[in-house]
N, C-alpha and C positions, 0 to 999 in steps of 0.2 A: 559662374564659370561651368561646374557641373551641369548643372539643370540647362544653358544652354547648349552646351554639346550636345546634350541628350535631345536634346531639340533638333537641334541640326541633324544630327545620324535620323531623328524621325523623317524629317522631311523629304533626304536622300534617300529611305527606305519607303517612301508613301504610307509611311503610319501613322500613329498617334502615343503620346503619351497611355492614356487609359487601354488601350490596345498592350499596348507593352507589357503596362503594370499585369495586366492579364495574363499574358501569357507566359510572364515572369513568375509571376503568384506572389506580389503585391499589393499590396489595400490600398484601392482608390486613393489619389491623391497623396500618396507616398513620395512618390516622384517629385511631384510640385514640392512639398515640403524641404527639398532638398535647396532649393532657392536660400532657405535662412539657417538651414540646419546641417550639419556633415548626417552624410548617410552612412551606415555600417558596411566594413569592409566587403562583407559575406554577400550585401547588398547592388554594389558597385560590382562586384566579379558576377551575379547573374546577370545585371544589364551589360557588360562587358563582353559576355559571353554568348548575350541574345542578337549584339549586332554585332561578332566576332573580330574584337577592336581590346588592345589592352585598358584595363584600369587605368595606364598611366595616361592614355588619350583620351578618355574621361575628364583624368585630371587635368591635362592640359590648359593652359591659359591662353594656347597659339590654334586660333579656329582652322587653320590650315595644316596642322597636324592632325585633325580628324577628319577632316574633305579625302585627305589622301588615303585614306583607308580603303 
């Protein structure tokens, strides 16, 4: 659910995951990791932050709560 949001806002914004983690200051394949694992809170508010979109549409389970953004 995560990890594709995070996908999706990629796609809307013509980037990349590894772009992201970048610019976020992330280690490689951080991101990805989040597919099986919860990411820390502190983590989520800078991708939150880098596509200026709340945490909670991150979390979201409804992919049309993050399109609207």
């Amino acid at each position: 659910m995560i990890l594709d949001n995070i996908k999706r806002l990629c796609r809307e914004r013509k980037t990349n995951i590894t772009n992201l983690e970048k610019e976020v200051g992330l280690g490689f394949g951080t991101v990805y990791k989040w597919g099986k694992v919860s990411p820390s809170v502190d983590n989520l508010k800078l991708v939150a932050d880098y596509f200026n979109v709340t945490v909670d549409k991150l979390l979201s389970d409804d992919g049309n709560t993050v399109d609207g953004c």
